[in-house]
C-alpha positions as CSV (number, residue, x, y, z in Angstrom):
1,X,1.6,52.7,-12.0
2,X,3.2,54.5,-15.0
3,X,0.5,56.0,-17.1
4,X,1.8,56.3,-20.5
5,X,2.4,52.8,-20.4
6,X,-0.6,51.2,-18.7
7,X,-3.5,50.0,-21.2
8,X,-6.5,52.4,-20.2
9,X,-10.4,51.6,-19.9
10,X,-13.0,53.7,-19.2
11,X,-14.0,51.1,-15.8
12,X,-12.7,51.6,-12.4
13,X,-12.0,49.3,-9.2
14,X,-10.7,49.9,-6.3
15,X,-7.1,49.6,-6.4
16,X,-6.6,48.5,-2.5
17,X,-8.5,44.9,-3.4
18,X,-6.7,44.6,-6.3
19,X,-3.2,45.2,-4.4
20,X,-4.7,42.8,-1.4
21,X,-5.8,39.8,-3.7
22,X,-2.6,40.2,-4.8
23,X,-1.1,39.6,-1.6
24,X,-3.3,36.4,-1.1
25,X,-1.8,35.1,-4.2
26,X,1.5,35.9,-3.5
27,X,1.2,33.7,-0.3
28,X,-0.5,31.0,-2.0
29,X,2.5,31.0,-4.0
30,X,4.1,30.6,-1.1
31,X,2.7,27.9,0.3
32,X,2.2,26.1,-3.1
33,X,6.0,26.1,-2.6
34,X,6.3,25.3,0.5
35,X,4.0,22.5,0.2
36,X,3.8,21.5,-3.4
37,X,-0.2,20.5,-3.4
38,X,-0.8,21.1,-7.0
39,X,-4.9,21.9,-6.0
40,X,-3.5,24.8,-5.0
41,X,-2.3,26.0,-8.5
42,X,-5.4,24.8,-9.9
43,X,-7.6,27.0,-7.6
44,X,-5.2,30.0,-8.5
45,X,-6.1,29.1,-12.1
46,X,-10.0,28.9,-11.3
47,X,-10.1,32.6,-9.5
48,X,-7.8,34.2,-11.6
49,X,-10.6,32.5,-14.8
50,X,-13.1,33.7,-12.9
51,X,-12.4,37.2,-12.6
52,X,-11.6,37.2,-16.0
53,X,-13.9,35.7,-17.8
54,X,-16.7,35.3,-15.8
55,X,-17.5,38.0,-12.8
56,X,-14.9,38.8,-10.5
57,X,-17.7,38.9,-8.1
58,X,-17.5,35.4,-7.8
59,X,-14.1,34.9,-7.0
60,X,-13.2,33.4,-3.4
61,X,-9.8,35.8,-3.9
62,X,-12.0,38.8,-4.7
63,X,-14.4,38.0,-1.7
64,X,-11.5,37.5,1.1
65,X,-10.0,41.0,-0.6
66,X,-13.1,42.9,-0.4
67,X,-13.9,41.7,3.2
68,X,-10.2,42.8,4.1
69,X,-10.7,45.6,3.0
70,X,-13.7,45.9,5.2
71,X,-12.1,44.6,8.3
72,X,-9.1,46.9,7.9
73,X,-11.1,49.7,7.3
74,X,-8.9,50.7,4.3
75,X,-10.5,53.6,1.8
76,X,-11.4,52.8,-1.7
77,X,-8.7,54.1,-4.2
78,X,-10.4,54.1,-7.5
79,X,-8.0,53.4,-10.6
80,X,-8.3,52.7,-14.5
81,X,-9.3,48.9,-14.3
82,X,-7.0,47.7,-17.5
83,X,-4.0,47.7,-15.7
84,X,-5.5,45.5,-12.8
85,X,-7.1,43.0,-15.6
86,X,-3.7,43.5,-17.7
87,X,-2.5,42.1,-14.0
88,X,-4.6,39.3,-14.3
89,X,-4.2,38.0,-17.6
90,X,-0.4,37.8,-16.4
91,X,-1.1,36.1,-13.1
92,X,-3.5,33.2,-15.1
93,X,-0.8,32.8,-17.8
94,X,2.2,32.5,-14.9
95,X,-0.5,30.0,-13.2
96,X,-0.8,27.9,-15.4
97,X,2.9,28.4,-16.6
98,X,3.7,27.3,-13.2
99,X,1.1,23.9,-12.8
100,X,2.2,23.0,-16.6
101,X,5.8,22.9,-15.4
102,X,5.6,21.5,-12.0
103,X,3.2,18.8,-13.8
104,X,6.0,18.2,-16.2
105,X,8.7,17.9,-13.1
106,X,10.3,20.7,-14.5
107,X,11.5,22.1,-11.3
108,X,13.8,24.7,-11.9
109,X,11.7,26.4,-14.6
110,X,8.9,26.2,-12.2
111,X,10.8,27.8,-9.3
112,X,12.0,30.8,-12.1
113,X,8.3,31.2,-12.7
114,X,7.8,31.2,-9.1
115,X,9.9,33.8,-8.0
116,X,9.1,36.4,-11.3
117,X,5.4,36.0,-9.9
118,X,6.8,36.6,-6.6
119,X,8.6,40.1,-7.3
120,X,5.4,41.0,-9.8
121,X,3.5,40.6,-6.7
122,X,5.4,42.0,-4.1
123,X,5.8,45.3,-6.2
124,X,2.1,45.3,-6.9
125,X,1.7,45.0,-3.0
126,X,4.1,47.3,-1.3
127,X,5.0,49.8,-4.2
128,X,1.6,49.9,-6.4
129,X,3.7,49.4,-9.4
130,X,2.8,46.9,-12.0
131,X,6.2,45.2,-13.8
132,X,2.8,44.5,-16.5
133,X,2.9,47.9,-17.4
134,X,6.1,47.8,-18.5
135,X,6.3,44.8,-20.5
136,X,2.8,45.7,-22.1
137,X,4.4,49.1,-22.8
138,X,8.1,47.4,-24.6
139,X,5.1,45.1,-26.9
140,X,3.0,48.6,-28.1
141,X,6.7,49.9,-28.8
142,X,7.8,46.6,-31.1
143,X,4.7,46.7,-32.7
144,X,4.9,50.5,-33.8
């Protein structure tokens, strides 16, 4: 994560479920594609809304995560929590982004979607690094 261009909170979560219920929607991803069963977009849309705007308690992804974690016996890494929800906000708009388009049969869109989401995830899961922070970091800049 690159602090001077990550939004900052004063909340923490542990940054090891964040990175794991990312890789659980990187492979749904993956198996929306392989698959195309649109229920499957629609459930990303649900947990990603859930963790947003209701408690992230409640979210399936969030459960599976924590009891990951558990299993793997993986420490808790606390970080600033904006990034993560910054994160989140990204993954619900590429969701929906994603069921709008393949709704729409607009297949190659949908597969550019696809793959951006892809590479957001996959450097979110092997490298900690969120590609958010950067493109929340180029808007603060145009609007100064």
């Amino acid at each position: 994560m690159n602090n001077k261009s990550c939004p900052i909170s004063l909340v923490s979560i542990d940054s090891n479920i964040a990175r794991i219920n990312a890789f659980y929607t990187g492979m749904l991803i993956v198996i929306y594609v392989l698959t195309p069963q649109v229920p499957i977009l629609y459930f990303l849309i649900l947990d990603f809304s859930t963790r947003l705007f209701y408690k992230r308690e409640y979210s399936f992804l969030f459960i599976l995560s924590s009891a990951t974690k558990d299993i793997l016996k993986l420490k808790s890494v606390k970080v600033d929590a904006a990034p993560k929800r910054l994160a989140n906000y990204f993954g619900l708009i590429f969701a929906v982004l994603i069921t709008l388009t393949a709704l729409l049969k607009l297949t190659s869109i949908m597969y550019i979607l696809v793959i951006v989401l892809l590479i957001c995830v996959f450097l979110e899961v092997i490298f900690n690094y969120c590609l958010g922070c950067e493109i929340y970091y180029l808007y603060k800049k145009f609007l100064s």
